[in-house]
C-alpha angles and dihedrals in degrees: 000000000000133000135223130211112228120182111210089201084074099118124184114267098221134046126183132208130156124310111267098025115120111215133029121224105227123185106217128177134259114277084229100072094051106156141003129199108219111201109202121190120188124173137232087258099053099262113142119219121212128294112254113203120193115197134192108272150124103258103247097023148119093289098042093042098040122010097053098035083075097035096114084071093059106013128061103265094227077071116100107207129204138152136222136186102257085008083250110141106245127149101311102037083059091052088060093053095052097053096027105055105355096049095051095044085048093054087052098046112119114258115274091022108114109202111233115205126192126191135171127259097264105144090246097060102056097043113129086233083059109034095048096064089054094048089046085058085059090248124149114225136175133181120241126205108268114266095027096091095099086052093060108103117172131293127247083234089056095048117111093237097063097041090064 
């Protein structure tokens, strides 16, 4: 699992009309929204979990009591949907992605098949508030060195042929 900043503000840089026209109409978002985090999980075997996307937002508030509630009206509803203050993943945002996309992969997982997690080292990810719900789900987990998360290829243990 990693997870991946995207600005929404990231407007294209060019724009194209016809020749001799002097200016160029562009759409461009609300201020407001700014960024999104996006948490991606995919296993050893090649599923894909669930998207988390954390959005800009006060915890508790308008967005999260009122906006994605009803996200299943305006958003795909594979999606899991959260807020924080600056849409940055810190403790809690971890907490929802463990109960929110690990826990139910984990309640699914064949008998005999123990689920193996690894995270960077971000700070978040490796906070005891954090790390005891996914050892109480019976998951192994290790931390790998930052930046290292696109280098990770599937383990032997992971392959089809050893888990028969």
């Amino acid at each position: 699992m990693d997870q991946t900043p995207f600005s929404i503000l990231d407007t294209p840089k060019k724009t194209l009309n016809q020749k001799g026209k002097r200016t160029v109409n562009a759409k461009t978002p609300k201020l407001s929204l700014g960024r999104i985090t996006c948490l991606l999980t995919v296993c050893a075997d090649g599923t894909k979990l669930p998207p988390l996307l954390c959005f800009r937002g006060r915890p508790c508030g308008p967005i999260e009591k009122k906006e994605l509630p009803n996200a299943s009206f305006n958003y795909p509803k594979s999606v899991k949907y959260t807020v924080q203050m600056n849409a940055w993943t810190d403790e809690r945002v971890m907490l929802y992605w463990v109960n929110h996309v690990l826990t139910p992969y984990v309640k699914k997982a064949p008998p005999g098949i123990i689920p193996y997690v690894m995270l960077d080292k971000y700070s978040c990810h490796h906070q005891g508030t954090v790390e005891q719900p996914i050892k109480s789900l019976g998951v192994e987990w290790d931390i790998i060195p930052g930046g290292y998360t696109a280098l990770v290829q599937p383990s032997e243990l992971a392959s089809p042929s050893k888990i028969a």
